[in-house]
PASEBA-1860 file (N, C-alpha, C; in nm, 3 decimals):
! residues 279
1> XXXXXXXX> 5.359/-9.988/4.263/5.307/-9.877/4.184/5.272/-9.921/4.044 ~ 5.363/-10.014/3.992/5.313/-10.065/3.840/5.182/-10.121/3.856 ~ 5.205/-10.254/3.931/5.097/-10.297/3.974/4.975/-10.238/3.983 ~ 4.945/-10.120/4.060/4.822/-10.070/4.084/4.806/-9.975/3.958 ~ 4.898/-9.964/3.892/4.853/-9.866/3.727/4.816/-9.973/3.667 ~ 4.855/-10.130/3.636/4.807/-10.199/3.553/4.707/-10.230/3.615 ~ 4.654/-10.212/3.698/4.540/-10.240/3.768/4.393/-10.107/3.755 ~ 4.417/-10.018/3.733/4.375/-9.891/3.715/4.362/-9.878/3.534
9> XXXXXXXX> 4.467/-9.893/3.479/4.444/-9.888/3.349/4.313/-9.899/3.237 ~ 4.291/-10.072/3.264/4.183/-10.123/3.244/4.053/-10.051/3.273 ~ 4.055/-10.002/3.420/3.957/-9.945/3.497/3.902/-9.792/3.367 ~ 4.039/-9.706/3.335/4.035/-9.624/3.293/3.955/-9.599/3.157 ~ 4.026/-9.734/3.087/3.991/-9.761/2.952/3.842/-9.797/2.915 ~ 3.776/-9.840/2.998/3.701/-9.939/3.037/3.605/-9.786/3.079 ~ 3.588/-9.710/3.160/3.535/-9.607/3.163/3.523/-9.488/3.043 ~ 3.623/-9.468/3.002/3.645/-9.372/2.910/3.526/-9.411/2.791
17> XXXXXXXX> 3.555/-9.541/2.757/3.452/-9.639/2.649/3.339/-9.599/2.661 ~ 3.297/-9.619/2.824/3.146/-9.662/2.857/3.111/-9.496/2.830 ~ 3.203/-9.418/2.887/3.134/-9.250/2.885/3.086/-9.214/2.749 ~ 3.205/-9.293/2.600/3.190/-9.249/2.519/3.051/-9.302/2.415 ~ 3.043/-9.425/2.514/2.912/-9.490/2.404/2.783/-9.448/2.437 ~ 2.803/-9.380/2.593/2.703/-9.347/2.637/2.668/-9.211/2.555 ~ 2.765/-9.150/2.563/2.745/-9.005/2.468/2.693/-9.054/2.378 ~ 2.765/-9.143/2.248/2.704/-9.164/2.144/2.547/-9.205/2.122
25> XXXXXXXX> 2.554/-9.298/2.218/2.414/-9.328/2.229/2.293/-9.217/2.252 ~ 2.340/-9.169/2.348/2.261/-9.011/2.398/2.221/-8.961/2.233 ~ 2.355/-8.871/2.151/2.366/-8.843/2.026/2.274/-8.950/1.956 ~ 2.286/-9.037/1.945/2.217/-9.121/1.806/2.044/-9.129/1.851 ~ 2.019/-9.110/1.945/1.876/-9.127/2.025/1.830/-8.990/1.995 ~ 1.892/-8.901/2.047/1.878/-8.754/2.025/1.812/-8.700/1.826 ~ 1.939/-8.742/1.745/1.945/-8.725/1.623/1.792/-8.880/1.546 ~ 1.766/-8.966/1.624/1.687/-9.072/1.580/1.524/-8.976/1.625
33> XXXXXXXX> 1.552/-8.950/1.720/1.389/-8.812/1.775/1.392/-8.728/1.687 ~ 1.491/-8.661/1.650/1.445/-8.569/1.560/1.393/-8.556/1.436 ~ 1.491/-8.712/1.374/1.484/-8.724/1.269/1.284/-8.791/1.263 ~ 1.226/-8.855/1.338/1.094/-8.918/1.332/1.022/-8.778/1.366 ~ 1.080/-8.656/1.479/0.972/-8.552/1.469/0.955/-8.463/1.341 ~ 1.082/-8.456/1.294/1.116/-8.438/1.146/1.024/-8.414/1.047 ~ 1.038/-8.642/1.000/0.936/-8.717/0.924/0.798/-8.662/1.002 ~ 0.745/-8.648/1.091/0.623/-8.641/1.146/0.548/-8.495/1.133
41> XXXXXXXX> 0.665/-8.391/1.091/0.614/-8.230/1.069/0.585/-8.231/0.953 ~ 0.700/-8.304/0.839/0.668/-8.347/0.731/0.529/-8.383/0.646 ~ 0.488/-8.466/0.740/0.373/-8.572/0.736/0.243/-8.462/0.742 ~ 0.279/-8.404/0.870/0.184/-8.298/0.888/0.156/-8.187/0.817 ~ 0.266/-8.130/0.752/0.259/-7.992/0.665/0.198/-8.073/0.496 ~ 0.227/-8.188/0.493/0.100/-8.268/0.338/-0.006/-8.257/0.401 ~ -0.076/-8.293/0.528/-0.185/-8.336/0.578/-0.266/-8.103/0.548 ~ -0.187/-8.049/0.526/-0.184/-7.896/0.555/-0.219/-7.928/0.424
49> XXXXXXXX> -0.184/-7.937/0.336/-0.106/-7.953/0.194/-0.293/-7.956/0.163 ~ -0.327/-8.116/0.233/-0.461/-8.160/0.165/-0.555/-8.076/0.163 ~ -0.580/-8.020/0.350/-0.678/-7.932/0.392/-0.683/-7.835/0.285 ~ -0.574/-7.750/0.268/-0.598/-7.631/0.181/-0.601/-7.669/0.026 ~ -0.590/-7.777/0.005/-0.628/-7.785/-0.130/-0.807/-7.802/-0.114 ~ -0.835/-7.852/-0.034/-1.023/-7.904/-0.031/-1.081/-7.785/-0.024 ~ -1.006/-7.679/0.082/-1.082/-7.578/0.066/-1.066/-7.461/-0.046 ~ -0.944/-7.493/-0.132/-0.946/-7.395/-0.247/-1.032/-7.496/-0.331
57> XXXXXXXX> -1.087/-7.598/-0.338/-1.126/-7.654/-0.429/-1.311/-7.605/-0.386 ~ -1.341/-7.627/-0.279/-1.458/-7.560/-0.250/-1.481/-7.406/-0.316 ~ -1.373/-7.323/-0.279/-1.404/-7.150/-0.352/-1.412/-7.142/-0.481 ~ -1.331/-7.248/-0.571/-1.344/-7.228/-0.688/-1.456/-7.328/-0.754 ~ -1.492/-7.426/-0.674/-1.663/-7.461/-0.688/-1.762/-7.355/-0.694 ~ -1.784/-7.263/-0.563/-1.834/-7.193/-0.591/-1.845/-7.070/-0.691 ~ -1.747/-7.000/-0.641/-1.687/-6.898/-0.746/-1.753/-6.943/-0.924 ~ -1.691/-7.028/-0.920/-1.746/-7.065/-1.117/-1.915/-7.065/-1.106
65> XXXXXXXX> -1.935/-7.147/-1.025/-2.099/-7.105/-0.973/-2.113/-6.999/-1.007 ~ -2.122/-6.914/-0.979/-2.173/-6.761/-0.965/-2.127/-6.678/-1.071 ~ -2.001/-6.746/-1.149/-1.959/-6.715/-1.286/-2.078/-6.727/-1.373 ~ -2.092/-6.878/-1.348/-2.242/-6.900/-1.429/-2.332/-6.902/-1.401 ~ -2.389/-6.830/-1.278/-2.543/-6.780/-1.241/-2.520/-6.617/-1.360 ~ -2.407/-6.572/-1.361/-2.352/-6.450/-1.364/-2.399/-6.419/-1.546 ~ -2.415/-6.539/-1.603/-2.398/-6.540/-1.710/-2.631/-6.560/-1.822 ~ -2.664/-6.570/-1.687/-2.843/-6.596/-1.743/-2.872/-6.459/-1.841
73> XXXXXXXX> -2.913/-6.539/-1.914/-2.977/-6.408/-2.067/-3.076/-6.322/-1.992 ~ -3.130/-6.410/-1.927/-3.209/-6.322/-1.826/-3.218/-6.201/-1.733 ~ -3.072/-6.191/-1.690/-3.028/-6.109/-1.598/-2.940/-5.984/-1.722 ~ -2.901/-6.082/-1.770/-2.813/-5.968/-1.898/-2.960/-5.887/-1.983 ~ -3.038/-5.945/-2.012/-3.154/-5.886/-2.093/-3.154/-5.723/-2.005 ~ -3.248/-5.781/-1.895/-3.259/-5.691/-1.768/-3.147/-5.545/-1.782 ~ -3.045/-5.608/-1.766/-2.919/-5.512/-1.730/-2.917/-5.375/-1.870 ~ -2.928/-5.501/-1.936/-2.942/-5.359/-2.120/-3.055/-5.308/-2.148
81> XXXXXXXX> -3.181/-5.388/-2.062/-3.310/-5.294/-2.115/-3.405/-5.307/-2.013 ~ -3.392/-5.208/-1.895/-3.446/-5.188/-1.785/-3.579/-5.137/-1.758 ~ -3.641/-5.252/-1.825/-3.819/-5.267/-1.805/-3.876/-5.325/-1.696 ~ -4.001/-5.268/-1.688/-4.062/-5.333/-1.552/-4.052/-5.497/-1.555 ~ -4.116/-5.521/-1.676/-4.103/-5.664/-1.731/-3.979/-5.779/-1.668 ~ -3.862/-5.663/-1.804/-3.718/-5.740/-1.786/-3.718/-5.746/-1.638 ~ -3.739/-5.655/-1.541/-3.700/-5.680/-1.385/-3.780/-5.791/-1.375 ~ -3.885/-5.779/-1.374/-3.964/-5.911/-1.330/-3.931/-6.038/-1.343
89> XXXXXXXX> -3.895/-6.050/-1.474/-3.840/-6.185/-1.485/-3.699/-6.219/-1.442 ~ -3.628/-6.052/-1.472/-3.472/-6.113/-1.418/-3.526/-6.142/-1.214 ~ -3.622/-6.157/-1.163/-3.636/-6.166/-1.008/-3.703/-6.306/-1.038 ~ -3.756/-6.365/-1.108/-3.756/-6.484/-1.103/-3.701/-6.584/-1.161 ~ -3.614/-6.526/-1.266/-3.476/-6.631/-1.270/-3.342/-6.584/-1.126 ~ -3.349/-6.520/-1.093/-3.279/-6.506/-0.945/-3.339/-6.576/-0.851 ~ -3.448/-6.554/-0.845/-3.471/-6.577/-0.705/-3.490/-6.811/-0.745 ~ -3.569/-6.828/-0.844/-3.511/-6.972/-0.846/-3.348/-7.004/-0.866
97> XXXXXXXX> -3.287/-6.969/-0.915/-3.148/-6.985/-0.874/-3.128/-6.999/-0.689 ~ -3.156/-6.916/-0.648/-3.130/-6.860/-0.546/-3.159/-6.944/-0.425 ~ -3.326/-6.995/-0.469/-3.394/-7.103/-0.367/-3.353/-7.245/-0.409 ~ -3.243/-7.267/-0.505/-3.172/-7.390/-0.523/-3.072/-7.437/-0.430 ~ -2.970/-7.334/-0.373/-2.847/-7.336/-0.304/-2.914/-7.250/-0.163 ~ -3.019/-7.202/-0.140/-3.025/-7.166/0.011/-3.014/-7.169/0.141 ~ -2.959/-7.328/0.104/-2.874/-7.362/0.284/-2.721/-7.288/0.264 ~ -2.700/-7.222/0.160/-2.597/-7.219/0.189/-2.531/-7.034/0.174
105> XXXXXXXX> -2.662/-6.984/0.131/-2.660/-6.831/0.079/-2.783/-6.771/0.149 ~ -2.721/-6.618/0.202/-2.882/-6.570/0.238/-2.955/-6.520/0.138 ~ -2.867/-6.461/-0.011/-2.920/-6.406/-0.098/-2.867/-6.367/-0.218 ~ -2.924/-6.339/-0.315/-2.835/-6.302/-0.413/-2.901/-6.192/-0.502 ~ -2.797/-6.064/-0.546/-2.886/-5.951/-0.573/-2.794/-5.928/-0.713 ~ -2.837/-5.864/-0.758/-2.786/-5.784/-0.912/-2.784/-5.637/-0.826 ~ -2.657/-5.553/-0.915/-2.597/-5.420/-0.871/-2.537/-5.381/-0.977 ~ -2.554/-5.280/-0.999/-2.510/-5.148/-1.089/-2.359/-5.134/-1.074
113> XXXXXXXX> -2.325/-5.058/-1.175/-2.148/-5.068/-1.138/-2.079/-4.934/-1.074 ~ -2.245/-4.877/-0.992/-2.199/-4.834/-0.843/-2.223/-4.899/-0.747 ~ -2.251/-5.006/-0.752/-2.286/-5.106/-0.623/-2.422/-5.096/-0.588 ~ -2.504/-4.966/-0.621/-2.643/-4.987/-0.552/-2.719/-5.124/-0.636 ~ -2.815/-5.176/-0.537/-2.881/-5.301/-0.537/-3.035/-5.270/-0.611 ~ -2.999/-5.343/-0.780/-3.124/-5.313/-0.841/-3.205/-5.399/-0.822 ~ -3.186/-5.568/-0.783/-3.282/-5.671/-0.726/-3.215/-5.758/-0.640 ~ -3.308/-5.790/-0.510/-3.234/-5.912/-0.435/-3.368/-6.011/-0.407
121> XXXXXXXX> -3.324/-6.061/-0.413/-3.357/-6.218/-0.410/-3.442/-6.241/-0.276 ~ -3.359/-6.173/-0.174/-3.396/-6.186/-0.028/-3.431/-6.004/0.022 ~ -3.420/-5.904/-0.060/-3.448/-5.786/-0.016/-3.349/-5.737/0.079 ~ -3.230/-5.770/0.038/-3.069/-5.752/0.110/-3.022/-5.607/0.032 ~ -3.023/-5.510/0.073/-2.951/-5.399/-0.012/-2.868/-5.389/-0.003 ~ -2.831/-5.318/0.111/-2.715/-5.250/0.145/-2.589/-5.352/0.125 ~ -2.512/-5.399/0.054/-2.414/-5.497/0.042/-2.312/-5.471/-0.093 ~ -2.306/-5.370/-0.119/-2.132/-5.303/-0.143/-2.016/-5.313/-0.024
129> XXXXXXXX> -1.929/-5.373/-0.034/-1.848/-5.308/0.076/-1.693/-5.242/-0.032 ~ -1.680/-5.111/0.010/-1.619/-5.067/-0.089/-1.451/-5.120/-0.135 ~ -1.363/-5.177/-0.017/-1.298/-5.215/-0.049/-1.291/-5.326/-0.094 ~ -1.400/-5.447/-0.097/-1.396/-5.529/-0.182/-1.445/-5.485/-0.346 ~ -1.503/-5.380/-0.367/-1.550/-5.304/-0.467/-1.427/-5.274/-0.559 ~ -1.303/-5.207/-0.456/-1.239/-5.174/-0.582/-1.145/-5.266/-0.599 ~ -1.147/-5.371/-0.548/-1.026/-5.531/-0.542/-1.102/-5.606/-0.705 ~ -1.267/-5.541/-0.674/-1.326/-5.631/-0.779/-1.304/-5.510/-0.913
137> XXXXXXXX> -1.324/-5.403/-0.918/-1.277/-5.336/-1.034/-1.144/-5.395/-1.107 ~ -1.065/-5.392/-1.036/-0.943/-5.382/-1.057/-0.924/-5.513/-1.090 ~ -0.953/-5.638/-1.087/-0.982/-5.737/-1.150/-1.042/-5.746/-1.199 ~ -1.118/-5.660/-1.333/-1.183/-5.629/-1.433/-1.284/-5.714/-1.380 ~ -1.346/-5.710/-1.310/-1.444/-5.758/-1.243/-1.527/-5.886/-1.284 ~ -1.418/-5.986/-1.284/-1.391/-6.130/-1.267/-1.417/-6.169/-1.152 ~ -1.405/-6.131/-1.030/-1.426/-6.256/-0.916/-1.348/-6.129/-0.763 ~ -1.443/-6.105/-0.677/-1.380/-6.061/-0.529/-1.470/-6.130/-0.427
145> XXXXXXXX> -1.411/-6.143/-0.311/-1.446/-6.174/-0.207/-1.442/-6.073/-0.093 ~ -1.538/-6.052/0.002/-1.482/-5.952/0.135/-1.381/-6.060/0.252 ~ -1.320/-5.945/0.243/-1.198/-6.001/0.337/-1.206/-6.029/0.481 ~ -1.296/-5.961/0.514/-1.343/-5.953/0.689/-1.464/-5.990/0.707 ~ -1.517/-6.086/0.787/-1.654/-6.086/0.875/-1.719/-5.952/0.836 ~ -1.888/-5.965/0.789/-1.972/-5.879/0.817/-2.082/-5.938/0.878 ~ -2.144/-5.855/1.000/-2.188/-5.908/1.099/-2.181/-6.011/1.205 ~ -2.057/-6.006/1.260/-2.012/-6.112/1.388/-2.140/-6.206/1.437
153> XXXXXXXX> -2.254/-6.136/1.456/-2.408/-6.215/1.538/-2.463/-6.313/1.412 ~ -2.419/-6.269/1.300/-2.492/-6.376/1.242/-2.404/-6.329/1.090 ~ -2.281/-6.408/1.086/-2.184/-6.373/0.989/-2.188/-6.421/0.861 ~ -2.149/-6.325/0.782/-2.192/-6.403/0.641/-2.088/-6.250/0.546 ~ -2.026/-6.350/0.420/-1.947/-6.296/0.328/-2.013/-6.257/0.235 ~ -1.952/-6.174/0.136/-2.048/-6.151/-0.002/-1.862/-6.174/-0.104 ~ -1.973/-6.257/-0.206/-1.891/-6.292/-0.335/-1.975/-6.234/-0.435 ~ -1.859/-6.139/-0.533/-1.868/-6.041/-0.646/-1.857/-6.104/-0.746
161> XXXXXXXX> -1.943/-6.119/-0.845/-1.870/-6.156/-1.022/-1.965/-6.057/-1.121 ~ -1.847/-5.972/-1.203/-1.919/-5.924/-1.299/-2.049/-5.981/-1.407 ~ -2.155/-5.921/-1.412/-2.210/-5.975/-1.546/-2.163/-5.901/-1.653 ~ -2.168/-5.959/-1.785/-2.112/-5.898/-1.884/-2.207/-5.917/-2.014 ~ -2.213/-5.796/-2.091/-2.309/-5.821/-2.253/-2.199/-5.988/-2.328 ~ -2.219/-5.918/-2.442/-2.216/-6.036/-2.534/-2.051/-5.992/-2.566 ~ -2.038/-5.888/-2.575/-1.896/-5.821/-2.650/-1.830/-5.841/-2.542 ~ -1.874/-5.868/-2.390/-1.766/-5.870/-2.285/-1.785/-5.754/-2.241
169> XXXXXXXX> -1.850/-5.636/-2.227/-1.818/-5.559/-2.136/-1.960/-5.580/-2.018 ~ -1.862/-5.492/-1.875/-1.938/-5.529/-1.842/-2.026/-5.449/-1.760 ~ -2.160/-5.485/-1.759/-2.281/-5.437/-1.733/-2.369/-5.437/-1.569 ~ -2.285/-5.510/-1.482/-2.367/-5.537/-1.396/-2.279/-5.621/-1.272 ~ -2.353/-5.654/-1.183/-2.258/-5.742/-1.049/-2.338/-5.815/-0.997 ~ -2.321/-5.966/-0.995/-2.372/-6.050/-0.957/-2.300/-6.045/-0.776 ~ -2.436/-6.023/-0.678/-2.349/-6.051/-0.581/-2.425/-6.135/-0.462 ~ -2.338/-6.267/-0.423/-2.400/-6.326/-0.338/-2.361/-6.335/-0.188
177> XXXXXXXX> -2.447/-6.349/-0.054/-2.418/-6.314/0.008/-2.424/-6.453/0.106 ~ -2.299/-6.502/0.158/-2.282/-6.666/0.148/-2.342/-6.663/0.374 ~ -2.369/-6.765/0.376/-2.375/-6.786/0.549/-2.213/-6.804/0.614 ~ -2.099/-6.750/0.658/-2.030/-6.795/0.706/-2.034/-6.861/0.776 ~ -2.175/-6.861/0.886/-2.128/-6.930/1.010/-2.095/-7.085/0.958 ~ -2.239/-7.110/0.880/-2.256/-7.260/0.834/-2.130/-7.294/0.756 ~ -2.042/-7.202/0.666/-1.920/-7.218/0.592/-1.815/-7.270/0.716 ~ -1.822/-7.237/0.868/-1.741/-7.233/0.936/-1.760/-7.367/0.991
185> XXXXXXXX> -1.857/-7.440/1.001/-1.953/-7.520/1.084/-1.884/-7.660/1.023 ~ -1.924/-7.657/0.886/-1.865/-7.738/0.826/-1.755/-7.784/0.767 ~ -1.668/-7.678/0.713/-1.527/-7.690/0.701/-1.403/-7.669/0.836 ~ -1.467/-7.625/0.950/-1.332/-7.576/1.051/-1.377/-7.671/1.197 ~ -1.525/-7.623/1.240/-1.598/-7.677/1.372/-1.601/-7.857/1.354 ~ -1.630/-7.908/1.229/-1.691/-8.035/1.276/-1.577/-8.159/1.217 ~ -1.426/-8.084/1.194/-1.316/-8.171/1.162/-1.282/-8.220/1.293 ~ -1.292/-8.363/1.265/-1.207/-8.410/1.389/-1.166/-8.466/1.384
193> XXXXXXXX> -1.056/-8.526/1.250/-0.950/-8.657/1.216/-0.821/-8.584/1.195 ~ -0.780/-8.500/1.252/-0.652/-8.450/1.247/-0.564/-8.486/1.357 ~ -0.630/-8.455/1.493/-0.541/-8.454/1.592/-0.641/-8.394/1.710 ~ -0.624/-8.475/1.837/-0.663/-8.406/1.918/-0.668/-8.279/1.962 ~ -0.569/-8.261/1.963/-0.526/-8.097/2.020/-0.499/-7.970/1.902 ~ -0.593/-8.041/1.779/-0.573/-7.974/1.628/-0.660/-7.827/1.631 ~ -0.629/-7.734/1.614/-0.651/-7.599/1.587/-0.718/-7.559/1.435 ~ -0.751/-7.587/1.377/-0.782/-7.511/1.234/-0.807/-7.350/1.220
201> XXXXXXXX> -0.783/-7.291/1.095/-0.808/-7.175/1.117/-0.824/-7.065/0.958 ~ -0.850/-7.007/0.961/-0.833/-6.916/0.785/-0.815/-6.791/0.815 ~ -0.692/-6.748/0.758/-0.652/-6.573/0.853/-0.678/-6.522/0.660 ~ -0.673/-6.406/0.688/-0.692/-6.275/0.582/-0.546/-6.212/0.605 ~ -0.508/-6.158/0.529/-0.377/-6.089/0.476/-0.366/-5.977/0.591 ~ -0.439/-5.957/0.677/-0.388/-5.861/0.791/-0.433/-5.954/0.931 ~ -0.390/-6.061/0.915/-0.398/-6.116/1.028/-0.497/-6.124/1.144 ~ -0.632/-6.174/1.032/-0.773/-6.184/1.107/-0.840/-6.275/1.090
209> XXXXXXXX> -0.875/-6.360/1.196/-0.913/-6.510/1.180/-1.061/-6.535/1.135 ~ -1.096/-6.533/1.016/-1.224/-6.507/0.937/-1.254/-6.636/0.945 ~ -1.214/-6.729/1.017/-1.304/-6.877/1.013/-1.182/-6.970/1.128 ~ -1.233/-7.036/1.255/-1.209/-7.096/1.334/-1.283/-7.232/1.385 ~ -1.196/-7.317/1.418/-1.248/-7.431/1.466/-1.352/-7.377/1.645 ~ -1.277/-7.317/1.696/-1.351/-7.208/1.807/-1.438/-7.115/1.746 ~ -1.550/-7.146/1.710/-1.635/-7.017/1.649/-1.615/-6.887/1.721 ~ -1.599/-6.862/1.873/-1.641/-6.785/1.902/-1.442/-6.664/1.899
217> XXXXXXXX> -1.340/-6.751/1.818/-1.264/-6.641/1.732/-1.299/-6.588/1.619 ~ -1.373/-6.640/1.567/-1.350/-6.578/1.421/-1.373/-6.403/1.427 ~ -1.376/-6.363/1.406/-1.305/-6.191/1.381/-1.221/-6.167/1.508 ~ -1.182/-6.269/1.530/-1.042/-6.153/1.645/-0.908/-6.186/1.563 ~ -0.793/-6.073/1.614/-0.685/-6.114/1.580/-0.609/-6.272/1.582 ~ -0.524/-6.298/1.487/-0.481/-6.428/1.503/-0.371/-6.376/1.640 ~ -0.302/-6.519/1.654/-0.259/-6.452/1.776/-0.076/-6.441/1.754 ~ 0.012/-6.399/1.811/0.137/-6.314/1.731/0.215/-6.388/1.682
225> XXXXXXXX> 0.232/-6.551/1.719/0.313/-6.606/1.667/0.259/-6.653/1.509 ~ 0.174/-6.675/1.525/0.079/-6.668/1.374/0.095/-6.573/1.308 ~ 0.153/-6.452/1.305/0.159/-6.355/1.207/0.188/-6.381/1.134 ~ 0.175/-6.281/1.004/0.217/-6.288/0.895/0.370/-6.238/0.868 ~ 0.372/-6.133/0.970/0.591/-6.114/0.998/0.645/-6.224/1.066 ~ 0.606/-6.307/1.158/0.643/-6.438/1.207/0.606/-6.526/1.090 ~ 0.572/-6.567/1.004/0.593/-6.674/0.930/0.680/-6.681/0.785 ~ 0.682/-6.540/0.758/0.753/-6.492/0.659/0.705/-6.461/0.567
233> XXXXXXXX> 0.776/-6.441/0.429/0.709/-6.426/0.305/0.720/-6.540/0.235 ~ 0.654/-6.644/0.271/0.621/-6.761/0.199/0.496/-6.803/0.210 ~ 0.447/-6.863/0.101/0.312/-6.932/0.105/0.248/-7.068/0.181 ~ 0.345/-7.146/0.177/0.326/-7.252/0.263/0.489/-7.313/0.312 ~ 0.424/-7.362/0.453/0.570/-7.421/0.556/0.472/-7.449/0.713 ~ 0.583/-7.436/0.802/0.515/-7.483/0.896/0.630/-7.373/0.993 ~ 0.573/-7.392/1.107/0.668/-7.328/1.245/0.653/-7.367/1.374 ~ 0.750/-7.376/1.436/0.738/-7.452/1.586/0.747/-7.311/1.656
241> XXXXXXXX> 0.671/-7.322/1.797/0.729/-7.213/1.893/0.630/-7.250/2.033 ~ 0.645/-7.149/2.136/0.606/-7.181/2.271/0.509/-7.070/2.310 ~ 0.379/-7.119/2.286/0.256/-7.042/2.274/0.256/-6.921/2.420 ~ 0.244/-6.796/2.376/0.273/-6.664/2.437/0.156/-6.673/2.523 ~ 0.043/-6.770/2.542/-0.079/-6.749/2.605/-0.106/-6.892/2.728 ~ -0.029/-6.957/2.684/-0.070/-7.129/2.749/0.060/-7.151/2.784 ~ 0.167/-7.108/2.708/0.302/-7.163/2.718/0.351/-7.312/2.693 ~ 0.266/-7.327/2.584/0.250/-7.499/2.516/0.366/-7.463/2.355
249> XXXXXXXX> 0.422/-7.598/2.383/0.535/-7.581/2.287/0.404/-7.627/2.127 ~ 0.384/-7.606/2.017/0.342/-7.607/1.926/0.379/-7.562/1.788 ~ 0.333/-7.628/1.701/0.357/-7.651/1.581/0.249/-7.626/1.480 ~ 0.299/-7.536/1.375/0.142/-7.518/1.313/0.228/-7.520/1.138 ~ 0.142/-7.563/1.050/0.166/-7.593/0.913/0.048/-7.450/0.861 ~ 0.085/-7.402/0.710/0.038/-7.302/0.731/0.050/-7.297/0.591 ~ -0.073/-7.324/0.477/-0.096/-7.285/0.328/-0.166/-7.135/0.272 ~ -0.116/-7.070/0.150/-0.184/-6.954/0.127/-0.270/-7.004/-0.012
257> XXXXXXXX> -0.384/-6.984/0.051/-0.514/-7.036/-0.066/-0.455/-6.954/-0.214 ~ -0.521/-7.039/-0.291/-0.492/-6.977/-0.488/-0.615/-6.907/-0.526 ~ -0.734/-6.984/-0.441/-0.853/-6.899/-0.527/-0.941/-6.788/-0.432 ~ -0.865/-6.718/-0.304/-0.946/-6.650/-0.227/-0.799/-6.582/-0.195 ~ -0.839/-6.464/-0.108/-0.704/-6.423/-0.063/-0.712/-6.418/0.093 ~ -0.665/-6.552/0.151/-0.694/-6.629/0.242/-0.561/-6.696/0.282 ~ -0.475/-6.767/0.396/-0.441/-6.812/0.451/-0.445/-6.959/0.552 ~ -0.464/-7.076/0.507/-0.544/-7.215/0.603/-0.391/-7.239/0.677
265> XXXXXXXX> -0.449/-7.281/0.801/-0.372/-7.313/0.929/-0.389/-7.424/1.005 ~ -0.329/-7.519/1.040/-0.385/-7.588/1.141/-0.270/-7.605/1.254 ~ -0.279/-7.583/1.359/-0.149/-7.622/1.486/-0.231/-7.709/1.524 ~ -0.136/-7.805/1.632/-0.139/-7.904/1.737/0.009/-7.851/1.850 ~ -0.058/-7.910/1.936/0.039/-7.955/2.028/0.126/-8.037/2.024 ~ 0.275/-7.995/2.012/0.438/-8.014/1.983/0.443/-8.193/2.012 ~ 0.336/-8.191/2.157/0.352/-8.308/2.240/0.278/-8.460/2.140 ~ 0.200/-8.402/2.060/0.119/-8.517/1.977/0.194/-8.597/1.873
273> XXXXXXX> 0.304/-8.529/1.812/0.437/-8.587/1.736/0.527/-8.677/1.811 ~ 0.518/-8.671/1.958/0.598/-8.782/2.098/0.480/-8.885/2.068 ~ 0.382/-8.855/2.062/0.223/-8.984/2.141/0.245/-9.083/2.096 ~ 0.279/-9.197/2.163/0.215/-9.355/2.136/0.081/-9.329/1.974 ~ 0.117/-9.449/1.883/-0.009/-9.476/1.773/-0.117/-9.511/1.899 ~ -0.216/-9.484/1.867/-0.367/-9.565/1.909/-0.396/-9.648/1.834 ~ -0.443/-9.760/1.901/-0.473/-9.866/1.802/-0.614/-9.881/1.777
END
C-alpha cells in the first residue's frame, strides 16, 4: 500500500501541475487576446479620431467660405438699398461666386430675414427650411446647417450664414444649397483604407443616417445598436455588440463633429481585429 501511494504520488503531483499550467496558460493567452484586441480598438477609435477630424475640418472650410461670400459689398449694398441696379449686380457677383465652386453647390441665393428668396443664382426658391431657420436665429445668425436629407432622388443640404451691415446687424441670409450626394461620394462611398468590412457613416442628433458608405441608407434610421441611448452621453468612444440584423459580432468607434451638429461612425467586423497582417 505505501508502495503504490509512493507510486501514485508523483502521478498526482505531476498532474495537479500540468492542470495548473494549463489553466494558467489558457488565462495568460486569454488576458494576451485581449489585451492586443484592446491595443487594436484603441488603434481604431484614433483611426475614428482622424476621420472626424478631416471631416470637421472640411465643414469649417466651407462654412468660413460662405462667411466670406457672406461678406461682398455687393450683396450688402443690395440688402440696404434695393434697386433694380443693386439687384443686378448683387446677381452677378453671386452668380460668379457661385460658377467658381459648382461641382460642388447647386446654388446660392440671398433671403430676407423671413427666408423668402430675393436672388438665386440657379433660380432655387423655395429653400427655408424652418427648423433650420430658427437653429440659425438663435445663433444670431452665424452659421446653420439642415439636419435631414432634402430630396432623397437627388439630395442636397442648405448652409445658412447671416449677412450683416457694417455695425453688425444683420440684414440678410446667405444661403447655399450644397450636392450631398457628391458630399457622400467622396467623403463616405469611395474610402477604402480602413478595413474591409468598414462601415462609415454621419447620423444627426435623432438618429438619421444623413451620409453612408451604402448610398442607398442615407435617410433611413441608423440601426438600434447605433443609437444615441445605446452609446450614451458622450461624444466620442467606441462599442462592441452582436448586430440585431446579420448577427455579426462588431465594433464601431463613434466621434461627435465640433463644427456641424453631426455624429461620424465607422464599424467593422469584431473578426478583422483576429486577421492575420497582409503583406
Amino acid at each position: 500500500m505505501f508502495n503504490s501511494l509512493k507510486v501514485r504520488m508523483p502521478l498526482i503531483i505531476i498532474s495537479t501541475i500540468t492542470i495548473m499550467m494549463i489553466g494558467l496558460l489558457t488565462t495568460l493567452v486569454n488576458l494576451f487576446s485581449k489585451s492586443i484586441t484592446d491595443i487594436a480598438i484603441n488603434g481604431f477609435e484614433n483611426i475614428s479620431d482622424g476621420y472626424a477630424k478631416s471631416l470637421d475640418n472640411w465643414f469649417s472650410e466651407n462654412k468660413n467660405k460662405l462667411k466670406l461670400y457672406s461678406k461682398n459689398k455687393y450683396l450688402i449694398n443690395y440688402l440696404l438699398n434695393k434697386t433694380e441696379e443693386n439687384k443686378n449686380i448683387a446677381y452677378d457677383e453671386l452668380k460668379y461666386e457661385f460658377d467658381a465652386i459648382n461641382n460642388i453647390y447647386n446654388s446660392f441665393s440671398i433671403l430676407d430675414l423671413d427666408g423668402n428668396t430675393l436672388i438665386s443664382s440657379s433660380n432655387l426658391n423655395n429653400i427655408k427650411d424652418d427648423n433650420t431657420w430658427n437653429k440659425l436665429k438663435n445663433n444670431n445668425y452665424e452659421f446653420a446647417i439642415t439636419e435631414n436629407i432634402i430630396n432623397e432622388q437627388s439630395p442636397y443640404m442648405i448652409l445658412y450664414s447671416g449677412i450683416k451691415d457694417n455695425t453688425g446687424n444683420t440684414i440678410g441670409v446667405l444661403a447655399a444649397s450644397m450636392k450631398w450626394d457628391l458630399f457622400n461620394k467622396n467623403n463616405f462611398e469611395n474610402v477604402t483604407n480602413i478595413g474591409e468590412s468598414a462601415r462609415l457613416f454621419l447620423m444627426n442628433d435623432y438618429d438619421k443616417l444623413i451620409a453612408h458608405k451604402d448610398p442607398s441608407r442615407m435617410g433611413k434610421d441608423a440601426s438600434e445598436e447605433m443609437s444615441k441611448k445605446n452609446r450614451g452621453n458622450v461624444d466620442r468612444g467606441s462599442i462592441r455588440y452582436t448586430s440585431l440584423t446579420t448577427g455579426t459580432k462588431t465594433v464601431a468607434a463613434f466621434n461627435k463633429l465640433s463644427e456641424v451638429p453631426f455624429t461620424s461612425a465607422i464599424s467593422v467586423n469584431e473578426s478583422e481585429f483576429n486577421s492575420p497582417i497582409k503583406q
